[in-house]
C-alpha positions, -999 to 999 in steps of 0.1 A, spaced: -643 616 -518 -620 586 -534 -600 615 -552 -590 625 -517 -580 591 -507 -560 581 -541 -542 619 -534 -538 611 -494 -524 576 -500 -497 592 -527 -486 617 -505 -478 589 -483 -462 570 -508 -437 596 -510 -435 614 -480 -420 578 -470 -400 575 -503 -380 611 -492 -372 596 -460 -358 564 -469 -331 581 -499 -324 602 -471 -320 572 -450 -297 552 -476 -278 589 -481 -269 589 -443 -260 549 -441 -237 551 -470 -224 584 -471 -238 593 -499 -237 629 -513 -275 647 -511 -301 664 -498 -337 665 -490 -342 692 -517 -333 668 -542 -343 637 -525 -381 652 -530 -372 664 -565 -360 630 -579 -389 609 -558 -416 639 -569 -411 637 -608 -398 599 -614 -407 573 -584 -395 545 -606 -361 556 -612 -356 568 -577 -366 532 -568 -342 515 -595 -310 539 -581 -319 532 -543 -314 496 -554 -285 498 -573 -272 517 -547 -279 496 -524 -262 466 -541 -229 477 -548 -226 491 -511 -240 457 -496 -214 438 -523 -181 460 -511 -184 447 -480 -180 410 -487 
C-alpha cells in the first residue's frame, strides 16, 4: 500500500513538472515540445528544475 502512494504522489510530481516547462515554453517563446518536456523532467528532475530557473531569470532580467 505505501509503494502505491510514494508511486502516485511522483506521478504527480511530474505530471505537474511537464505542464509548467510547457507553460514557461509558451510564455517565452521558447523552442519545445511536450515529448521532450516529459523526457528531460522523466530522467533528470533536478536539472529540468535548475534550466526552468535559469530560464526564467534571464527572460524576467531582459525586461528591465
Amino acid at each position: 500500500m505505501p509503494v502505491k502512494i510514494v508511486v502516485r504522489a511522483l506521478i504527480r510530481i511530474l505530471w505537474a513538472q511537464i505542464g509548467t516547462r510547457r507553460e514557461i515554453r509558451e510564455r517565452y517563446g521558447i523552442r519545445g515540445n511536450a515529448c521532450d518536456d516529459c523526457i528531460t523532467s522523466y530522467f533528470c528532475l533536478p536539472r529540468a528544475l535548475v534550466q526552468e530557473r535559469r530560464e526564467i531569470e534571464l527572460e524576467e532580467s531582459s525586461f528591465l
